[in-house]
matplotlib code that plots the C-alpha trace (Angstrom):
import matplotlib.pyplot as plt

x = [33.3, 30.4, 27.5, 24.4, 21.1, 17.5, 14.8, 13.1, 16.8, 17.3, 20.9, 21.8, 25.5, 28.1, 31.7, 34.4, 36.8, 36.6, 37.3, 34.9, 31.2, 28.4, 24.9, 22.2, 18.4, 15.0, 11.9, 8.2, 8.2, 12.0, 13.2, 16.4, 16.3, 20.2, 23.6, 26.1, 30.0, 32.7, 32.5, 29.5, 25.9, 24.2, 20.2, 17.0, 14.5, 10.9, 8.9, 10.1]
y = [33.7, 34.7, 35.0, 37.2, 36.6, 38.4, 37.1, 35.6, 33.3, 35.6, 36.6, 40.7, 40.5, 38.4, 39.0, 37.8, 39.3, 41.0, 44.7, 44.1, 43.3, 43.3, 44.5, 43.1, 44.7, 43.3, 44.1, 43.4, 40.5, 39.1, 40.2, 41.5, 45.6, 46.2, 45.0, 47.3, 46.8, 49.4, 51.4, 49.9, 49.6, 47.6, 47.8, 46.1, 48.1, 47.8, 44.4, 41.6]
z = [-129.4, -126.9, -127.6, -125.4, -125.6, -124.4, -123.3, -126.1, -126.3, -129.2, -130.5, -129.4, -129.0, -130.3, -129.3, -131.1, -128.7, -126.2, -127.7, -130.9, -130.2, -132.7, -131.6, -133.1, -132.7, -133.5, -133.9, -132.3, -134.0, -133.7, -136.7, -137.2, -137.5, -137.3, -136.5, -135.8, -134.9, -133.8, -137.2, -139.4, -139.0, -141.4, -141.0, -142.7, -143.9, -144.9, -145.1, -147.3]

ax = plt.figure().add_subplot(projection="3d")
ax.plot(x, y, z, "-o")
ax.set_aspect("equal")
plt.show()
C-alpha cells in the first residue's frame, strides 16, 4: 500500500496497487471533501 501526501502531511492518494488509487480532497480547513476511486465518488457535504 502507498500512500501520498500534500503539504500539510495530509493523506490525498492511497494506492493499494498500482492500477487502483483513491483520491482524497479537502477542504480550507483539512477536512475531508471527497474520495473517489476508479468508479465511485463518495463526498461530504455540509458542516457537521
Amino acid at each position: 500500500m502507498k500512500y501520498r501526501y500534500d503539504l500539510r502531511d495530509q493523506v490525498v492518494e492511497v494506492a493499494i496497487n498500482d492500477d487502483a488509487p483513491i483520491a482524497i480532497a479537502r477542504d480550507a480547513l483539512g477536512r475531508r471533501v471527497f474520495k473517489r476511486n476508479r468508479t465511485h465518488t463518495t463526498s461530504r457535504g455540509g458542516a457537521r
